[in-house]
N, C-alpha and C positions, 0 to 999 in steps of 0.2 A: 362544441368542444367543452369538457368538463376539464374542471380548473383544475391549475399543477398539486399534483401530490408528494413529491420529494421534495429534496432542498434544492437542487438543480431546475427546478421547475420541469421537469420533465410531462409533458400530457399525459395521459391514460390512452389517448388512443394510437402512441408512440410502442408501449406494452405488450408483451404478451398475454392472453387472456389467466396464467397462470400467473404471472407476475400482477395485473391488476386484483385479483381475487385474494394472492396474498397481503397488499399492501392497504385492500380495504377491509382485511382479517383485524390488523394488525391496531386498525383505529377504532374497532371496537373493544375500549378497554375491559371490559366485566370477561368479555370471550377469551381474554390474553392473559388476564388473572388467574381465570379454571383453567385453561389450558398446564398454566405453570402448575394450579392446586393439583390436578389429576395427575401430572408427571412424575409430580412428587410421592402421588399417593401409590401409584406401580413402581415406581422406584421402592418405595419402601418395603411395600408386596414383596420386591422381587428378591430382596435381600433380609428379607423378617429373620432367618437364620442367625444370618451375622449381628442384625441389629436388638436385636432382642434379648436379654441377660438369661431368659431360661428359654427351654424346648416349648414345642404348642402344646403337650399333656405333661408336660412337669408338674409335678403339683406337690403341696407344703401343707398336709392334710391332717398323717395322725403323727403320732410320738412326741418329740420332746418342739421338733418344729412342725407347731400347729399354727396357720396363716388362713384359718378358712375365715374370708370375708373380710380379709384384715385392711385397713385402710393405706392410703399412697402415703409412701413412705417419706417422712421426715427427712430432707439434708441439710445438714447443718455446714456452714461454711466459714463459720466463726469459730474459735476456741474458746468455750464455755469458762476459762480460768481467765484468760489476761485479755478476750474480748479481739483479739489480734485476727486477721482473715489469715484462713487455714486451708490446706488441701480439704477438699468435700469428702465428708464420712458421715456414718451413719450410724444409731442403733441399733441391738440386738432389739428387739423387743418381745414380750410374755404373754400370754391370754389368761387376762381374770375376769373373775364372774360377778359383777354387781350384783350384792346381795341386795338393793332397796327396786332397781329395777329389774333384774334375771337376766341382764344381758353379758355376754361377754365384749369387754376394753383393753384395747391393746396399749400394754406402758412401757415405755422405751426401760433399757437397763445404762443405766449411765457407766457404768465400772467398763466398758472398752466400748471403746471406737474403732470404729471398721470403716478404713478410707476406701472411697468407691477407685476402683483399676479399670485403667483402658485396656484393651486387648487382651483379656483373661481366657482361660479356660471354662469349658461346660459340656453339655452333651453332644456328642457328634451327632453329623445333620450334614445333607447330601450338597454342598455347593450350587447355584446359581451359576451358569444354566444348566450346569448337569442335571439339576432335579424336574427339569422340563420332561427329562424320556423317563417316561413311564419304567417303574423296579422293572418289573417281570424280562422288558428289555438290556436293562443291565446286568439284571443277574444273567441271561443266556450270554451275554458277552465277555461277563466275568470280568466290568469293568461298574465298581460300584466305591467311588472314592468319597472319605471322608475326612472332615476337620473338626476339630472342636472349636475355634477361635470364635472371640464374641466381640462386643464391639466395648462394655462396660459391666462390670459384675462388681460382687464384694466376695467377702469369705464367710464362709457357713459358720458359725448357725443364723449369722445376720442375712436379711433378705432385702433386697433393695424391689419395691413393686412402686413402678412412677405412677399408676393409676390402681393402685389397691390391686385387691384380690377377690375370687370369685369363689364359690361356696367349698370348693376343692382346693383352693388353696394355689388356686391359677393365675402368674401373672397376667392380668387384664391387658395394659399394654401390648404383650407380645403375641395375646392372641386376636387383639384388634387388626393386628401385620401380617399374622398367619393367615385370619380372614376374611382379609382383603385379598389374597390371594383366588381365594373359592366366589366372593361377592363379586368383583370386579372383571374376573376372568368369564364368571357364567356371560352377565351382562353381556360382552364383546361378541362371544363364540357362540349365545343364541340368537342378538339380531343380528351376523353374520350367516347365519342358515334361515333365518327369515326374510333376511334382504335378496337373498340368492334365490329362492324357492320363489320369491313374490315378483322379482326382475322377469326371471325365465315364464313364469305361467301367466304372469299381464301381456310378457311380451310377447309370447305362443296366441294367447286369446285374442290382443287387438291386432293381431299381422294375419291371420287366419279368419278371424272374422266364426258365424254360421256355428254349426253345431258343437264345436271345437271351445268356440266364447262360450256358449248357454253353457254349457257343462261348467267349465270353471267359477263362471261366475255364479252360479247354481250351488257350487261350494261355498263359494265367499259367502254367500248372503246365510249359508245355513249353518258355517263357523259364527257369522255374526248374531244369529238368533240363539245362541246357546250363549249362557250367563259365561265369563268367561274364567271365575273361578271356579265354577261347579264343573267345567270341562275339564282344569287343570287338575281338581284334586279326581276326578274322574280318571284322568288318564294316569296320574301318578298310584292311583290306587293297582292297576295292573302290573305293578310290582311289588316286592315284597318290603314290606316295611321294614326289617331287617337286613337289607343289602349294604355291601362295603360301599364306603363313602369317595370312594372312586369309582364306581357302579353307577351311585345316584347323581355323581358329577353330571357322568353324560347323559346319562335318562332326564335332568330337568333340563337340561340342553337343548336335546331331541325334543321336549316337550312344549318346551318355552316357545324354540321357533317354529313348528307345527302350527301352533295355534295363533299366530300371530302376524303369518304373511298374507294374508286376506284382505289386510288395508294399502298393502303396497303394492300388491296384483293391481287391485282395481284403479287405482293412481296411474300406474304405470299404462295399463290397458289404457287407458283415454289417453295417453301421449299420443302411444303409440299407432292409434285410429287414424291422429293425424301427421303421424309420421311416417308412416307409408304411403301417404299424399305425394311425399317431395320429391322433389326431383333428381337428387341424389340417388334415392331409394328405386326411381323408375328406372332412372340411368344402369344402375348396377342390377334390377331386374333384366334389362332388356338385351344385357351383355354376359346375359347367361350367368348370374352369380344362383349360386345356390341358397334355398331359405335361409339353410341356416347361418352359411357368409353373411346375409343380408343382415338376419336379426343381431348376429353378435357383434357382426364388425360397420353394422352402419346404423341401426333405429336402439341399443340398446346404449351405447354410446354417448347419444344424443341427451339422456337420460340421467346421466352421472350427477350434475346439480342436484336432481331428486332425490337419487342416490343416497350422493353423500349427506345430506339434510336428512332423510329419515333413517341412515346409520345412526347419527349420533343423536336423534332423538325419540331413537328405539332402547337404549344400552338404559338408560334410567328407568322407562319400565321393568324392564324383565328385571334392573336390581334389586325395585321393588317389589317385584311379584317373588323374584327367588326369598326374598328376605323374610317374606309371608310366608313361602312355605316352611322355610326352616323352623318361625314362628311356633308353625303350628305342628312341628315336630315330623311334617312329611319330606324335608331337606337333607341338607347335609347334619350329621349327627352326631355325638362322642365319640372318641377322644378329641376328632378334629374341629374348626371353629370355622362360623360362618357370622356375619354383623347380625343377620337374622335370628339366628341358634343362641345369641350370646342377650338377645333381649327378651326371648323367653326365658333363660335363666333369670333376670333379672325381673319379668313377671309374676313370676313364683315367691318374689317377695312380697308380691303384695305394695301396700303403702310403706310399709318398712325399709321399701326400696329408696324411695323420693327421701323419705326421714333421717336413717340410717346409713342408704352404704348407697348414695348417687352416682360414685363414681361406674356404679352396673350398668347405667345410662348410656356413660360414653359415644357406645357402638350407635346408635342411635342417633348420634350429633353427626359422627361419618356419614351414616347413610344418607340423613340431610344436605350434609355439604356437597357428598359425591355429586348425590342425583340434580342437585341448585348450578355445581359447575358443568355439568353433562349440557342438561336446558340454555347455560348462558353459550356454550360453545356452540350448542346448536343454532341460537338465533345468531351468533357472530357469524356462520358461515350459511344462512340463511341470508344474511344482508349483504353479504361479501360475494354472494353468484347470482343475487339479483339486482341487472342492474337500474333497477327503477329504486332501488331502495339504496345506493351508493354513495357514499360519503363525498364530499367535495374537498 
């Protein structure tokens, strides 16, 4: 008997094995930490619209409000005359050109202050969930409703940028939200078709057994001998580099999980060898269940700890890998943003980057943190359905 887990001293083997796996979730603290970091981080996804003071292509480029590369914006929350705390405002601020270094420096204009506003006006932008269905669907419906409402802004010609601006003249901030949208969403939606594709062809190959196996795993091993970036920009090469960035949404999708359920066949296959052994399995053979009753509703089942353990320790590669291709300019592309897309902009500066205008880094810190909480959740629910490795 392993020792009480609640405050009631209640056993573990009192439990349900759902309720045991959550409450061993729960004591791994680093797993319950990501959990909360990544909810926040789709939370913020999901509403980038409302929380973000501009659009994802607004941009503050030419004319009299020029902000390209302009640094995060100064709030002042004191009154610069009597030193008293004051509602939060901001400057306008000017681009001049250092004449001893050639660079352009941004100087505030002290002659007005522009207090930052909740709930302001700005560009309309399709609502949360509505912007889940795809246009081409709303417009057939002729239901395509919008808002301007923001969460914080100021008044023109002053700009408020919490994390600077990009060489266009693009709030950074709000396109770090926009593109976690496109980052975090790939992640999910390609090892969800590679966990599906690698479930079903392990479970076909080790229930079947004979020529059925060799074929598949005849695949795996020949996915596996191809380098597996040189396969990806291979396969993304057979579309046009110029495709809508809702096009190449699903094309690295499609791509990502294609080339990546090879590892979870062959995992799954060796369960599955010996799980058509049990007696369950014989039972429900011998009483006339059908293959395919058999494989989804009794050996594929059995599975779900695997499962779920290489779901969430699949979603941080493909972030990866999408983040490279954006990188390398084979991803998602302008006007929209990707955490990927946004640090080959920031590449192109060179060391000027690190020197000058770090805040282009940012995206770069996300992608760390994502893919650090993705790994911590995964061993938390690693340790939490295995119970040799169970907290006491």
């Amino acid at each position: 008997m392993i020792g009480p887990v609640t405050s009631s001293s209640t056993p573990l083997r009192t439990l349900s094995r759902g309720q045991v796996v959550r409450l061993q979730f729960r004591k791994h603290r680093l797993a319950m930490v990501s959990l909360w970091v990544l909810g926040l981080l789709y939370l913020l996804a999901a509403f980038a619209d409302f929380i973000a003071p501009y659009g994802e292509s607004e941009s503050f480029f030419r004319g009299a409000i020029d902000r390209s590369f302009a640094p995060p914006t100064r709030i002042h929350w004191r009154d610069p005359e009597t030193g008293a705390q004051t509602r939060p405002f901001v400057y306008n601020v000017r681009s001049e050109i250092n004449l001893e270094t050639l660079q352009f420096e941004f100087k505030e204009d002290t002659s007005t202050r522009y207090p930052i506003r909740f709930f302001t006006q700005g560009q309309p932008y399709v609502p949360f969930p509505i912007n889940l269905i795809p246009q081409t669907w709303r417009n057939t419906w002729g239901f395509n409703p919008t808002v301007t409402l923001r969460l914080f802004g100021v008044d023109k010609p002053a700009t408020i940028f919490l994390w600077g601006a990009d060489r266009l003249g693009r709030d950074v901030f709000g396109r770090i939200l926009f593109g976690a949208r496109i980052t975090l969403t790939i992640g999910i939606f390609a090892a969800v078709l590679a966990l599906v594709v690698g479930l079903v062809l392990g479970a076909v190959a080790g229930y079947y057994g004979g020529w059925l196996d060799d074929l598949i795993m005849r695949v795996v091993e020949v996915l596996s001998t191809i380098p597996a970036l040189f396969l990806l920009l291979a396969l993304r090469a057979l579309f046009p580099l110029d495709a809508k960035s809702s096009v190449v949404f699903f094309v690295v999708i499609l791509i990502l999980g294609l080339i990546r359920w090879g590892g979870v066949a062959r995992a799954v296959r060796g369960q599955v060898l010996s799980l058509r052994e049990e007696d369950y399995v014989m039972a429900a053979r011998g009483l006339g269940a059908s293959d395919a009753r058999i494989i989804f509703r009794h050996v594929l089942p059995a599975t779900a700890s695997f499962a779920i353990v290489s779901f969430s320790l699949l979603i941080p590669g493909f972030i990866l890998t999408e983040s490279g291709l954006s990188f390398l300019g084979l991803g998602i592309s302008d006007p929209n943003a990707s955490w990927g897309l946004m640090l080959a902009v920031a590449q192109e500066g060179g060391m000027q980057t690190f020197t000058s205008r770090p805040w282009m880094l940012i995206p770069g810190l996300f992608i760390f943190i994502t893919v650090l909480a993705f790994n911590f959740v995964g061993d938390g629910l690693r340790d939490a359905l295995d119970p040799k490795a169970r907290r006491g």
